[in-house]
N, C-alpha and C positions, 0 to 999 in steps of 0.2 A: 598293404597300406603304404600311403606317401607320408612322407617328412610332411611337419605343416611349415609352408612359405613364411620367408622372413619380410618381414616388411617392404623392403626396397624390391624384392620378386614380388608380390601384388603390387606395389605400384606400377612394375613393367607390364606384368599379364593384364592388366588393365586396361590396355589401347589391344589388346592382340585376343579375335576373337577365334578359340582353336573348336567351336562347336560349329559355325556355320561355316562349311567347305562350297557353298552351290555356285558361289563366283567365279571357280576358277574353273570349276566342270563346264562352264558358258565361255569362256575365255580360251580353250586350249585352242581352238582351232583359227583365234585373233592371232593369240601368241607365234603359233605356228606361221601364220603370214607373216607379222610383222619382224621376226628373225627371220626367214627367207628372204624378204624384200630390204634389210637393213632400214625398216620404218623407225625414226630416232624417238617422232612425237606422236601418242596416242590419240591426239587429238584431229591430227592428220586420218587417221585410217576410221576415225568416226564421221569423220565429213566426206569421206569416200563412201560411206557407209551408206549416209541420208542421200549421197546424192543419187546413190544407184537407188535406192526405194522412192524416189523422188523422179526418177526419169521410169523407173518399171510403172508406177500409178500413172504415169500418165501415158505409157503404151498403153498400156491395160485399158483407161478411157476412149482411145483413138479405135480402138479395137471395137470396143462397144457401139461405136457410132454407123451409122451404115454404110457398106461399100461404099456407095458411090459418092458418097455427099463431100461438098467438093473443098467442103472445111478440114476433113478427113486426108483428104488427097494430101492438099497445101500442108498440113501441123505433119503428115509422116513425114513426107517427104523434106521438111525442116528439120524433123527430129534424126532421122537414119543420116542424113548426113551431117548431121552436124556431129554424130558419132561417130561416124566413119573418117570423118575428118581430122578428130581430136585421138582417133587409135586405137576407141574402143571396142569395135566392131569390125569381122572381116569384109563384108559386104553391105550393100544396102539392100537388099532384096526384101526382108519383110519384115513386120512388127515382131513377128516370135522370135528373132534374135534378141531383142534387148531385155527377154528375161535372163539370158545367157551370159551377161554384162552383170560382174559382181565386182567389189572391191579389191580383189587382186586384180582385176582389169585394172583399174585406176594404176594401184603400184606397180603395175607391168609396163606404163607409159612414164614413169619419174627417170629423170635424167640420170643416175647411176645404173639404174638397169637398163638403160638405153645405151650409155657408154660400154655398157660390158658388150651389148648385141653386136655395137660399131668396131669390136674389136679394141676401144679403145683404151680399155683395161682389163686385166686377167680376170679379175674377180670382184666380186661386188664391197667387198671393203676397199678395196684399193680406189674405186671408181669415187667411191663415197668422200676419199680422203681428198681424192684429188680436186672434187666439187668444193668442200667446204675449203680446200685451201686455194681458191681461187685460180686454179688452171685451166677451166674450161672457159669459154664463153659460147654462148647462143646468139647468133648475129653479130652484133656490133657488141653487145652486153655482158655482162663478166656476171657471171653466177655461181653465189655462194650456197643457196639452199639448195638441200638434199630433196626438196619436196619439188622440186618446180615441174609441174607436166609437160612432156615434151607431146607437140602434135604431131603429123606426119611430115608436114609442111616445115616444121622448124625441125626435124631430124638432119635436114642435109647441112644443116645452115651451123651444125654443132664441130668446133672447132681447138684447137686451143690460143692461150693466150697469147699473143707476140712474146712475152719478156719472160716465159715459163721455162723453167728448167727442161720439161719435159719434151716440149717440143724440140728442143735444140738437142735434146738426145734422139729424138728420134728422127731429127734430120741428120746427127752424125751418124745415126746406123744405116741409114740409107743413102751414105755419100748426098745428100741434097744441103747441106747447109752453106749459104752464102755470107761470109764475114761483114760483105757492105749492107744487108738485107739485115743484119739481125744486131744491135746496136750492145746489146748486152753481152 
């Protein structure tokens, strides 16, 4: 037998339901991605979610249409590269790839796990920090979210900021740093 709850314990057990567990038995394999890929917002990796079920239905339809027909042709050939483009796909060869395109694609293409790839940080918290605290830029552009998707095409263009600590340590360890070049 239990003690019976004081008051102020039923009003806490009250928001807290300890009979239904089924959410998290659905969840573990979210969780699991979204602490590997350092995903800060759950809302991010649902929108990665719909977009992969949103781009597989509509292979899926392409697929159903006929060889040859030349509607078919044009929408893959739109579709596979504009995959292939964006990073989520290795090739463009055929529709049966973008069932292979799930949501950790998505988080495989976010700029922290793109800076770890580039060497540009040791490890993916590190990468993380140095996003949100404003040391990277993409082009000309200075980027603070951890979400932003890198393409393949903006991979090379990933840099840091002129006036960043970090750079200027890593041009003193590579003897490169010019005193009249860096004003800070």
């Amino acid at each position: 037998m239990v003690r019976k709850l004081k008051f102020h314990e039923q009003k806490l057990l009250k928001r807290v339901d300890f009979l239904n567990w089924e959410a998290l038995d659905h969840n573990l394999h979210e969780l699991c991605i979204l602490r590997h890929y350092r995903v800060q917002r759950y809302e991010d990796y649902t929108r990665y979610n719909r977009l992969t079920r949103a781009m597989r239905d509509l292979a899926r339809r392409l697929r159903d249409l006929p060889e040859h027909d030349p509607f078919r042709v044009r929408a893959s050939a739109a579709l596979l590269g504009k995959l292939y483009s964006v990073g989520l796909m290795p090739t463009q060869s055929s529709l049966l790839l973008c069932d292979t395109v799930k949501a950790s694609s998505f988080c495989h293409r976010r700029l922290p796990v793109v800076l770890v790839r580039l060497s540009m940080a040791q490890h993916l918290r590190a990468a993380v920090a140095f996003v949100e605290q404003g040391h990277v830029r993409v082009g000309p552009h200075v980027v603070t979210d951890p979400a932003c998707l890198v393409t393949r095409a903006m991979e090379d263009l990933i840099t840091w900021v002129d006036s960043s600590r970090i750079k200027r340590h890593v041009l003193n360890y590579g003897n490169e740093r010019d005193d009249f070049d860096l004003d800070v």
